[in-house]
C-alpha positions, 0 to 999 in steps of 0.5 A: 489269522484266526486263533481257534482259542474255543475250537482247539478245545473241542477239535479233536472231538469234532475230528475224530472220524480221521485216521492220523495214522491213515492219512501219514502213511498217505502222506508218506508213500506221496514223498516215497512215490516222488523221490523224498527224503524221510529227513525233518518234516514241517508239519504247516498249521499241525494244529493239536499235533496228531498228524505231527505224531504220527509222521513222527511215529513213521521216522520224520524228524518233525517240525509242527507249526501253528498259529494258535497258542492253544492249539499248540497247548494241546499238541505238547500234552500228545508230545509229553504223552507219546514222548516223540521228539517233536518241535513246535513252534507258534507262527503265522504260515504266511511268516514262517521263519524256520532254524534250516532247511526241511526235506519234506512238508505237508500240509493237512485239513484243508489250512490252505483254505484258511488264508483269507486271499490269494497274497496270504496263499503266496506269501505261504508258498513262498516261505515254504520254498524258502525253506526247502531243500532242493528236492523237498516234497510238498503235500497239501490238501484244498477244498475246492470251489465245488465243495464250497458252493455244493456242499458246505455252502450256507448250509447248517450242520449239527454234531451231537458227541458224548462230550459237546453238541455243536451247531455248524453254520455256514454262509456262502458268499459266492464272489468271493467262493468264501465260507464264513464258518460260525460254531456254537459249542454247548458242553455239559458238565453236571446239570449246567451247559457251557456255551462257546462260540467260535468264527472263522472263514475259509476261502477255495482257490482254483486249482491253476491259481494254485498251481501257478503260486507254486511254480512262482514261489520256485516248485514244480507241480508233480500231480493232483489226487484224490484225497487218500488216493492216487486217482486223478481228482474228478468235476466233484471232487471235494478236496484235492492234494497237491504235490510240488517239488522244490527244483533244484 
């Protein structure tokens, strides 16, 4: 798995046209709509721990888990900041190996798309239902196939920020529906630029494969949407969330 050492610095830069508080109150009338539990709540790839934050903030007990240490660096500074009770733990999704049972877990900006094949998304689910209550609600995002070959594809976009100016690069490998991603990071302090660079690859399942992991690793798929909506995703859509429930 990738480590993002150089990315968590500038990565709530570069999100910065997220609404947290938005997309946890999204995420918290999909477990609400479904029948969960506000109980703990196992915020998968939490990143810098603004989504963790925010779940905290609606009344989950918060489990935020990341695989990159310097990611996690940063989602302590919020924690020491906002006070929360929030636990972080350093793991790889595929190795997930919690203390007990959650009653809910999500799962946002598109980490699923991070795992290199199909057996890493497996390995994932699995460990999740693992870990779940019976009952427990499940919300992911994914960006689909369509994303990937229209949008993202090899593509080159360009973020110019107060703090940093980064070059977006992409190259599409069609076979695989993979994304290798390479950001060029270019931050002024003074009169001199700092240049960084970080790489990583995303990979979009189909929406059935997904399903069908699910259903093996012991969920039952309960719908798909639009992101930040309850409309049935459509051909375009970009991304799409995914909401299974762990049977009972």
């Amino acid at each position: 798995m990738d480590s993002y050492s150089n990315f968590a610095r500038f990565y709530d830069l570069l999100t910065g046209n997220i609404s947290y508080k938005k997309r946890a109150e999204y995420f918290n009338s999909i477990i609400e709509k479904f029948g969960g539990e506000k109980g703990i709540l196992l915020d998968l790839a939490c990143g810098t721990g603004s989504l963790s934050e925010e779940m905290a903030r609606l009344g989950y007990d918060v489990v935020g888990v990341d695989s990159s240490p310097e990611m996690l660096t940063v989602a302590l500074d919020k924690k020491i900041e906002s006070g929360l009770p929030i636990q972080y733990l350093c793991q790889d999704m595929t190795e997930l190996d919690l203390f007990g049972t959650v009653d809910a877990a999500v799962c946002a900006l598109d980490s699923i798309n991070h795992l290199p094949d199909i057996n890493s998304v497996k390995k994932t689910f699995e460990k999740v239902s693992l870990f779940s209550n019976p009952g427990a609600i499940f919300v992911f995002d994914a960006n689909t196939p369509y994303k990937h070959r229209e949008v993202l594809a090899n593509n080159v976009f360009v973020y110019d920020l107060d703090e940093v100016f980064c070059v977006w690069q992409n190259s599409y490998d069609e076979k695989t529906c993979t994304v290798e991603i390479n950001l060029d990071f270019f931050e002024k302090n003074g009169e001199t630029y700092y240049r960084f660079e970080e790489n990583f690859c995303e990979r979009a399942y189909p929406s059935e494969e997904l399903d069908e992991l699910l259903v093996q690793s012991g969920f039952k798929v309960l719908g798909h949407f639009e992101l930040d909506t309850f409309d049935h995703p459509g051909e375009k859509a970009e991304k799409i969330v995914f909401v299974a429930q762990k049977e009972r």
